[in-house]
DODREN-410597 format. One record per residue (C-alpha): residue number from 0; residue in one letter; x, y, z. Coordinates in nm, 2 decimals. Example, Ala and Ser with C-alpha at 12.3 -4.5 7.8 and 13.67 -1.06 7.14 Angstrom:
2
<resi: 0, resn: a, east: 1.23, north: -0.45, up: 0.78>
<resi: 1, resn: s, east: 1.37, north: -0.11, up: 0.71>
# end
This chain:
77
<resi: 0, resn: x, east: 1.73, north: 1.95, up: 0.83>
<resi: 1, resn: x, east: 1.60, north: 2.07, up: 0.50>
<resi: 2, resn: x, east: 1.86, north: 1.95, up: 0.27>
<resi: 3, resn: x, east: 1.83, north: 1.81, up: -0.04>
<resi: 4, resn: x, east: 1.59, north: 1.85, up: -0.31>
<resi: 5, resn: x, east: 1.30, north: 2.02, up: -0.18>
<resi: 6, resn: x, east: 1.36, north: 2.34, up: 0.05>
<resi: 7, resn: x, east: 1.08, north: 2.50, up: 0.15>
<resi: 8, resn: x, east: 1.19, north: 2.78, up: -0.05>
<resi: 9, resn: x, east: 1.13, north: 2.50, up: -0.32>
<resi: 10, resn: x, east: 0.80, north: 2.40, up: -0.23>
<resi: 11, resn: x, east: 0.70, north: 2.76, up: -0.20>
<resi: 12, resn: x, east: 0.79, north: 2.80, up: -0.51>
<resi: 13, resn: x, east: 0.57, north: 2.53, up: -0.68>
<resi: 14, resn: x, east: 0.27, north: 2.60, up: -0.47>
<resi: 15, resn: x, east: 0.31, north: 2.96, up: -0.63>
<resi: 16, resn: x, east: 0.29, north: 2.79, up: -0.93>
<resi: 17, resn: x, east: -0.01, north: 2.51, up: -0.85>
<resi: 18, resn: x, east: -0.18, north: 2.84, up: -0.78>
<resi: 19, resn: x, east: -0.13, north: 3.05, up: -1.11>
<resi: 20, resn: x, east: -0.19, north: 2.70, up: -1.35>
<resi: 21, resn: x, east: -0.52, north: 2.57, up: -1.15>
<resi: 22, resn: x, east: -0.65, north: 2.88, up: -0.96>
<resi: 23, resn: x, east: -0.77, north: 2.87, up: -0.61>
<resi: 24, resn: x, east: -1.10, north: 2.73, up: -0.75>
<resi: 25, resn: x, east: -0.98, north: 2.36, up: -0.86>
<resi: 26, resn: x, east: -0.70, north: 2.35, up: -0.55>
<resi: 27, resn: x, east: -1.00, north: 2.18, up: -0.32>
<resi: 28, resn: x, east: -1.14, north: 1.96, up: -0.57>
<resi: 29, resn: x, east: -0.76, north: 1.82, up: -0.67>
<resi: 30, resn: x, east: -0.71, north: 1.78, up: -0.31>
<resi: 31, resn: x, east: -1.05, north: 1.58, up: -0.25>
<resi: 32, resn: x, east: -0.91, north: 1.38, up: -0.56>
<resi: 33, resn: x, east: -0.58, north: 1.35, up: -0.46>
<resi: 34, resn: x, east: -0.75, north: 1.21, up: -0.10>
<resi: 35, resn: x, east: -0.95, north: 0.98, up: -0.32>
<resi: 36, resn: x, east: -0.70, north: 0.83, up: -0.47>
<resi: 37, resn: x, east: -0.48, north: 0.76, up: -0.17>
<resi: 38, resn: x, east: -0.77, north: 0.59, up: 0.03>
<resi: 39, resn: x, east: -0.78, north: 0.37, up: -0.26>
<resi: 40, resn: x, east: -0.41, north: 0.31, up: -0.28>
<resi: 41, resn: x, east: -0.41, north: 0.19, up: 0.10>
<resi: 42, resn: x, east: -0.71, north: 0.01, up: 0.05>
<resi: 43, resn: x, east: -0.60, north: -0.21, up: -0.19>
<resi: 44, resn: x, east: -0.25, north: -0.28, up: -0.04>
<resi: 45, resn: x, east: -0.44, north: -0.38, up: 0.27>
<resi: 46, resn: x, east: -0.68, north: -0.61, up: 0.07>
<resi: 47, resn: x, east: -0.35, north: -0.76, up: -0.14>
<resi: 48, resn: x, east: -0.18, north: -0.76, up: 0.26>
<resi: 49, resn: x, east: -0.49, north: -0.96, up: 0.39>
<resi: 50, resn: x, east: -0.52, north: -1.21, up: 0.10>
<resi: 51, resn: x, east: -0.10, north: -1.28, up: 0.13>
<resi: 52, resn: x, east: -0.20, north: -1.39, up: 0.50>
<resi: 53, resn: x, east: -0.53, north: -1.59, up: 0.41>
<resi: 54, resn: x, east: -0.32, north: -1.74, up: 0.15>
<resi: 55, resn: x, east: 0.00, north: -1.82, up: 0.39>
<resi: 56, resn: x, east: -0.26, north: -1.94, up: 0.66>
<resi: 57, resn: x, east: -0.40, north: -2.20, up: 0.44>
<resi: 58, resn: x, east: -0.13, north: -2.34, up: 0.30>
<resi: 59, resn: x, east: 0.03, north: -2.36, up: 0.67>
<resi: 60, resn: x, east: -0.29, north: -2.58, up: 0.75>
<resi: 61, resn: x, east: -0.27, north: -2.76, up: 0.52>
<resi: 62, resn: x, east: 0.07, north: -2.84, up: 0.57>
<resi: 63, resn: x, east: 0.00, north: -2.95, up: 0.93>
<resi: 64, resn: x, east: -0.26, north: -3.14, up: 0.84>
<resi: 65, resn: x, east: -0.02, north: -3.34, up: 0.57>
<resi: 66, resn: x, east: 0.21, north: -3.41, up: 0.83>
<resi: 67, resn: x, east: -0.06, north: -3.60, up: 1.05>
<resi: 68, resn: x, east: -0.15, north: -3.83, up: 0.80>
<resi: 69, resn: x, east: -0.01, north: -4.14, up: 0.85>
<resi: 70, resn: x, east: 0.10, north: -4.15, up: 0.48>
<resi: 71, resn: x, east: 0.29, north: -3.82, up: 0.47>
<resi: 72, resn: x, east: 0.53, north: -4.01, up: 0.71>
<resi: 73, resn: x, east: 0.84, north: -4.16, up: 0.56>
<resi: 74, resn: x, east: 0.89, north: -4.57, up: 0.61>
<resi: 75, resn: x, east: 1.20, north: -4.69, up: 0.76>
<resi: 76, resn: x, east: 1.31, north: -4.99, up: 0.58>
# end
């Protein structure tokens, strides 16, 4: 279940050392940080995620709307 790079040996062992470099003073203020930054991650992929459909939506209507135009039709000679 645990294979691979991280054991939890392994992660035991870097918390250990998390602890000695930033003390257990800065640990809640990296984590608020570290929380920051991931809102604004997500927020930003769902903003890119929400333009990429606006942007697919348009160009769908205006694809329809091309194709009811009686001169988007090809003429049979």
């Amino acid at each position: 279940m645990f294979e691979g790079l991280f054991r939890p040996m392994h992660l035991l062992v870097i918390l250990v050392i998390v602890l000695i470099i930033f003390g257990p003073g800065k640990l809640p203020e990296l984590g608020g940080s570290l929380g920051k930054a991931i809102r604004g991650f997500k927020k930003a992929v769902d903003e890119g995620e929400r333009e990429v459909e606006a942007h697919s939506e348009t160009k769908k209507d205006w694809g329809q709307a091309r194709m009811k135009s009686p001169l988007a039709r090809p003429v049979l000679v």
